[in-house]
N, C-alpha and C positions, 0 to 999 in steps of 0.2 A: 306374380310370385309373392311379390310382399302381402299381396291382398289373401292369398290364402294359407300364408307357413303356418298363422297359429293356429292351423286345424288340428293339425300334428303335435304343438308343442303345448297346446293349452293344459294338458296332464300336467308338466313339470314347470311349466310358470305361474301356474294357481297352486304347486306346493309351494317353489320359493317366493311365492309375495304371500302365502297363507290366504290366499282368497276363497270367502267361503262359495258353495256350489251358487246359492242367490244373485251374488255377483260376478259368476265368472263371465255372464252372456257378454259385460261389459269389456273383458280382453278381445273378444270377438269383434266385438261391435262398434270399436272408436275410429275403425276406416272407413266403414261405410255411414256410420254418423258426420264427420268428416268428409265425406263424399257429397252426400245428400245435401249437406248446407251450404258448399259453396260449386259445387258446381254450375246452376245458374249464373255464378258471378262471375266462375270462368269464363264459362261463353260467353257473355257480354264483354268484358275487357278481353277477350280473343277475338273478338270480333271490330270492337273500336278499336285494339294498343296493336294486332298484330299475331298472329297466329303463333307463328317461330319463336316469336318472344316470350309468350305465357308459358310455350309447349317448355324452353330450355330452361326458364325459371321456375315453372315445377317440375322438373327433372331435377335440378341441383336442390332445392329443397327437400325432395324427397328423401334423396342419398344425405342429406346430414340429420335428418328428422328419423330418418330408419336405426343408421348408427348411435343416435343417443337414445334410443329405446331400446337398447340393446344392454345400455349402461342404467337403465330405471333400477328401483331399489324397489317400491311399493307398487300397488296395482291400482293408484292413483297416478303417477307417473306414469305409469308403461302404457294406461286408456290416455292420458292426454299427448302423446307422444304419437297413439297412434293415430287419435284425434287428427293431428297437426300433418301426420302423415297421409290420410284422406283429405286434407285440404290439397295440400299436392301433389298428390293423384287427380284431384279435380281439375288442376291448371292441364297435367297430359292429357287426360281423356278430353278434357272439351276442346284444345289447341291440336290434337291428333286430327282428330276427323275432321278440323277444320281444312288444315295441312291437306288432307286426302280430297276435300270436296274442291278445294285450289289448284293441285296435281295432275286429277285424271277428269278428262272429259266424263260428258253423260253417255251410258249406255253403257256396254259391258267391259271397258275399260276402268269404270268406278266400280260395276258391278265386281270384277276380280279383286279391285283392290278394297275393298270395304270386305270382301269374304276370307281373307288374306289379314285383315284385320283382324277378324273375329275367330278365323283361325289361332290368328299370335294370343288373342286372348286364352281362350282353349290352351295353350300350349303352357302358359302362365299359370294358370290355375292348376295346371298338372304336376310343374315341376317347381311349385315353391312345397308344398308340402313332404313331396321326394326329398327336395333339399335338405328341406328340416328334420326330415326323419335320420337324417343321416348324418348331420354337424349335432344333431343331439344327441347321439349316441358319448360325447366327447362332453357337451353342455349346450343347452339352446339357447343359449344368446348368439353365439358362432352365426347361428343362420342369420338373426337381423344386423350382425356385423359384415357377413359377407354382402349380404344385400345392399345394403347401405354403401360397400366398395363398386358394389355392379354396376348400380345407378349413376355415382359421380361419374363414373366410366361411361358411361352412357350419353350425361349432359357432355362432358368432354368431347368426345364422338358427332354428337350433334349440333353442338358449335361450331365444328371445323365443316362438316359436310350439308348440314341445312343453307343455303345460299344465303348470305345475309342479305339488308336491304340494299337497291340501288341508290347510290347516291343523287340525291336531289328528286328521287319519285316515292319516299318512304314506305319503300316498299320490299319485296323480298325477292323471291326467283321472277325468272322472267314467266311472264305466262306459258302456259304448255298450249301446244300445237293445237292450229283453229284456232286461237283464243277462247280457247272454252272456258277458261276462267272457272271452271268447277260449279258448273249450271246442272240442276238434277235430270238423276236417270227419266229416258223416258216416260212419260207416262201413261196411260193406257190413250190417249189420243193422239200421241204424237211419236213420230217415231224416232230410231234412233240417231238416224241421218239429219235432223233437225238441227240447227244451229241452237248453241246453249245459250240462254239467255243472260249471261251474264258479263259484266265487260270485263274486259283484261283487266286485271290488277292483282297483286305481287301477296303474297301471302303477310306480313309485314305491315303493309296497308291498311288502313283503320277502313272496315265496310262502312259505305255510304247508309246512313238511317234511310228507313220504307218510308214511303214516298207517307206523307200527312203525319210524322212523325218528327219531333223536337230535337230526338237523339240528346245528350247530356255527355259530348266528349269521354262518357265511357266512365262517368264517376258509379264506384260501387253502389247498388242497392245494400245497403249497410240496414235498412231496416226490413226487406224482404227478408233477409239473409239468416235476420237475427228472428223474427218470427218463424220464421220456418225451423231455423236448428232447434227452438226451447219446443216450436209444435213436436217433432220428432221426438227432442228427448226426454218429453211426458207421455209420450206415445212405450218408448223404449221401455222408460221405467213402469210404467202399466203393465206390460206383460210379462216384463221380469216379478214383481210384483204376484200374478196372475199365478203364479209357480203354488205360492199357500194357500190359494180362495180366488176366487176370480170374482167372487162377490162381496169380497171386503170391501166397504167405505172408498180407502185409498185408492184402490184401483178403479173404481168408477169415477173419482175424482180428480183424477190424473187424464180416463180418458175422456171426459167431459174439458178440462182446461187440455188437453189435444188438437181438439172439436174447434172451440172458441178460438185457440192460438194461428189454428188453421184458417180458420175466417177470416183474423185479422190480416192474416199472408195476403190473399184473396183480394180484400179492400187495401193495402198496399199498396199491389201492383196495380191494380186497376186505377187507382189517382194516379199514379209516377207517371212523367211524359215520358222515362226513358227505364220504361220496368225490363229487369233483368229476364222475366220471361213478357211474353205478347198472348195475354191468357184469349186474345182472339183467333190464335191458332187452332185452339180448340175446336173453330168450327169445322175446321179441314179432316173429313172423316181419316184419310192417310195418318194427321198428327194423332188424330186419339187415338188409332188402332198403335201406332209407334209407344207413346206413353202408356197405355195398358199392359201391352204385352212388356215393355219393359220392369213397367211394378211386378206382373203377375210372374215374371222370370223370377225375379229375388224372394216373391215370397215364397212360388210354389218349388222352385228351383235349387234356387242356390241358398235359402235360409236351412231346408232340408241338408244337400251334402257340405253345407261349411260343418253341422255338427257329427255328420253320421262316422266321419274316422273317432272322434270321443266316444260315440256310442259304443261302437264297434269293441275299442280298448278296454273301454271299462265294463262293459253289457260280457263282452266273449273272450276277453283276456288276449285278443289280438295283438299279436307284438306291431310297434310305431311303423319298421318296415313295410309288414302287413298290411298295414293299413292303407300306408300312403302306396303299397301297391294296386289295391283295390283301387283306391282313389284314382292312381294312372288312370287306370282303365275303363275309367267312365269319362276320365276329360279326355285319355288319349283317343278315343271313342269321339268323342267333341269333337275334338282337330281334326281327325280326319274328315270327319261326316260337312264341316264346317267350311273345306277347304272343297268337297263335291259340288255345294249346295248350288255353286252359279252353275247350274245346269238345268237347275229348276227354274232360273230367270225366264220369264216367260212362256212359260208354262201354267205354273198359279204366281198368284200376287202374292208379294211379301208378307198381309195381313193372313192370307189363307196356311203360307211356309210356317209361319208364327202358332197357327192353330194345330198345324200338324208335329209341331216341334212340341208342343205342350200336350197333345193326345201321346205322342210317346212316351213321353216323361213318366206322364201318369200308367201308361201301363208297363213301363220299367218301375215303376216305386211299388207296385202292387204285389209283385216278387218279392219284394222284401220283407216283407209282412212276416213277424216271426221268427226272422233270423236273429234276430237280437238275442231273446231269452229260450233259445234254442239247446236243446242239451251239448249240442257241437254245431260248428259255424255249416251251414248247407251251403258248401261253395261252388255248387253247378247249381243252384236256384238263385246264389246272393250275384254272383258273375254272369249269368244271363240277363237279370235285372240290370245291372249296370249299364252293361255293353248297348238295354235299348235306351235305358233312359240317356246315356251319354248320346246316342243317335238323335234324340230329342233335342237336347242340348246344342249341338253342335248346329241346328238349323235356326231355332232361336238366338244362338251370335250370328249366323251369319246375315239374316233379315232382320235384327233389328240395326246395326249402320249404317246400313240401304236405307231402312224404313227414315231413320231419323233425320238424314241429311237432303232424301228426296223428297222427302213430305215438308220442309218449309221453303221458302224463297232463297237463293244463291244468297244472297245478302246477310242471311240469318241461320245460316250452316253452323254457324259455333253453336249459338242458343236451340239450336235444333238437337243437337249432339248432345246440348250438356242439359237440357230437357227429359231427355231421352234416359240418357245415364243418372240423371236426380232420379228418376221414380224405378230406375233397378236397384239402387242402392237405398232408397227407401225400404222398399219392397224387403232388399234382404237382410238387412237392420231389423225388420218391425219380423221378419220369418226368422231370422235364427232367434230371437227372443222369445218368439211363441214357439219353436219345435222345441229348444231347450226346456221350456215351460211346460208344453206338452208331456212331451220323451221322461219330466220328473217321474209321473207315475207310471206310464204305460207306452215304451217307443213305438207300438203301433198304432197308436193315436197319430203321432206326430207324423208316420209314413201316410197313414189313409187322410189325414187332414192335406197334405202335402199334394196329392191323388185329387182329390175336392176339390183343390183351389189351382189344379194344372189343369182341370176341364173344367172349371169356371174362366178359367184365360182365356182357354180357346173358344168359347161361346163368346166373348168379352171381344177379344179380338176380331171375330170376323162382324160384328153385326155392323149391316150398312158397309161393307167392304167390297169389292169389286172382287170375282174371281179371278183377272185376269189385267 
């Protein structure tokens, strides 16, 4: 919810900070910037300090980083605010799925609850912009005040009810039943009924380092971290940028020191004995199809609808409601589809579910072509479009939590997670800044570019994938 209220409210918080159109991508953009740079570090100190412990410590930051961006005055402020709010979000989402791979055995008991996950995502996405649509009829700060009470409520909540650790085993709940210890879903050689490979231990419990590995008691990659954010946000400001000329000077110079910044990420990790990602994951074709389809969700995905309620308001005079109705109805569409998807378990493979979620996408966005600068809004052409692309949607949350937690080793289930979630919020960091950039001259650029790059996923996705 926090992640998408300022879909809704970006109209009336780029008038009160006076932000001009160049810079507004940047109200959008400071959680998933903030996502993208420290999620890797979540998974790594979620995986050495303790699951439950990153998970309840970015829940309470969240809820006081949301409430003071509520009280920003400038749209320097309100981006670093939300900045600091995608750092926070980075501790939940990498400490969540870690939570869930320690919980539920392998097989379709993770299978449920990773789809149940990606459902609650879906759910979230649908009803912060509702929110906002609706506390800003009064003023939109309301929305990230209320949120900011939800959240502390939330940490509150999961303090008392997350089991804390056992005393003397620094650890958290007791293993669940089999000692599954949260060992990946089956995989196509072995079946369900296979013991998980992983030992009992307590969510709490700092993961044992892979075997020929130094491990580093879990001290932050501080210089991954920091390469990586300034890579991204020369990447960001490129394409904001991109918006006057795409062949200005600056803009190929920004994405050239991107390039460069990138490499440096790269050489890094690969010195660090105890790098915040294991860039030899990579050879695991499971791990790249997970990291693919996760970029290519943000860019062709969710870069597209974080802007299309703006478009919508200022392209067709759509009232806020309006909007964030339409908008239900593509996440509610999500959830639903999100919450069927374990049905498809074993039938195709996650990487093929992924391919199929991104071919809908793209032929739900292909509908919309033209409803923007349409002489009236075509609401059985713009509502069909949704309804498939949210079907799309909904299958890509729910294989990629699966994909990302079963395609590494038990041991490496956080960095798997926060792997996984760095390059969706790359993705849709580096997408809403190009659809905004786009959508300046022509929003059916930004819709058919969005099309392009949801069946370049799915080509991306399955190649070297197993059907089954």
């Amino acid at each position: 919810m926090n992640y998408t209220a300022p879909m809704l409210t970006l109209p009336a918080t780029a008038e009160a900070f006076g932000t001009p159109s160049s810079a507004q991508a940047w109200l959008l953009n400071g959680t998933p910037l903030g996502l993208a740079a420290l999620l890797l570090v979540a998974g790594a100190l979620a995986d050495a300090h303790g699951r439950r412990r990153v998970f309840l410590l970015g829940t309470l930051a969240l809820g006081v980083t949301t409430a003071l961006g509520a009280l920003a005055g400038t749209t320097a402020l309100f981006t670093a605010a939300r900045i600091a709010q995608g750092a926070a979000s980075a501790a939940i989402l990498a400490g969540s799925l870690g939570l869930l791979a320690d919980a539920y055995p392998s097989g379709r008991d993770r299978i449920r609850a990773t789809g149940v996950w990606g459902a609650s995502v879906s759910a979230g996405i649908a009803l912060g912009p509702l929110l906002a649509a609706v506390l800003s009829l009064a003023d939109w700060r309301l929305a990230y005040l209320a949120l900011g009470a939800a959240t502390l409520a939330t940490a509150v909540t999961g303090a008392r009810t997350l089991t804390p650790p056992r005393a003397g085993g620094g650890g958290g709940p007791a293993p669940s039943p089999a000692g599954s210890g949260g060992g990946p879903a089956p995989s196509p050689g072995r079946t369900a009924d296979a013991p998980a490979p992983s030992p009992e231990r307590t969510a709490d419990a700092p993961a044992p380092s892979p075997a020929g590995r130094a491990g580093g008691g879990g001290r932050p990659d501080l210089a991954g971290a920091t390469t990586l954010a300034l890579a991204l946000g020369a990447l960001l400001t490129a394409l904001t940028l991109g918006r006057d000329g795409w062949l200005r000077p600056a803009v190929g110079a920004l994405l050239l020191a991107s390039a460069v910044l990138l490499a440096l990420f790269v050489a890094v990790e690969c010195r660090r004995k105890d790098p915040m990602i294991d860039l030899g994951l990579l050879r695991r074709p499971a791990f790249r199809a997970s990291t693919v389809g996760a970029l290519f969700t943000g860019l062709a995905v969710i870069g597209l609808f974080s802007v299309l309620p703006s478009l919508l308001m200022r392209g067709q005079g759509v009232a806020p409601l309006a909007a964030a109705g339409l908008f239900v109805l593509w996440s509610g569409t999500s959830f639903v589809v999100a919450l069927q998807a374990r049905r498809l378990a074993g039938r195709i493979s996650a990487p093929y579910q992924l391919a199929l979620g991104f071919v809908l996408s793209a032929a739900g966005v292909l509908p919309l072509l033209g409803t923007v600068d349409a002489p009236a809004v075509p609401w059985p052409r713009l509502m069909a479009g949704l309804v498939v692309a949210g079907a799309g949607s909904g299958l890509l949350n729910a294989a990629l939590p699966r994909l990302a937690v079963d395609s590494v080793p038990p041991e490496r289930a956080a960095m798997g997670s926060g792997a996984n979630n760095t390059a969706r919020y790359i993705g849709s960091a580096a997408g809403v800044a190009l659809m905004l950039a786009l959508s300046a001259t022509d929003p059916d650029t930004a819709f058919a570019a969005s099309a392009a790059l949801a069946l370049a996923g799915a080509a991306l996705t399955v190649a070297g994938s197993p059907r089954r």
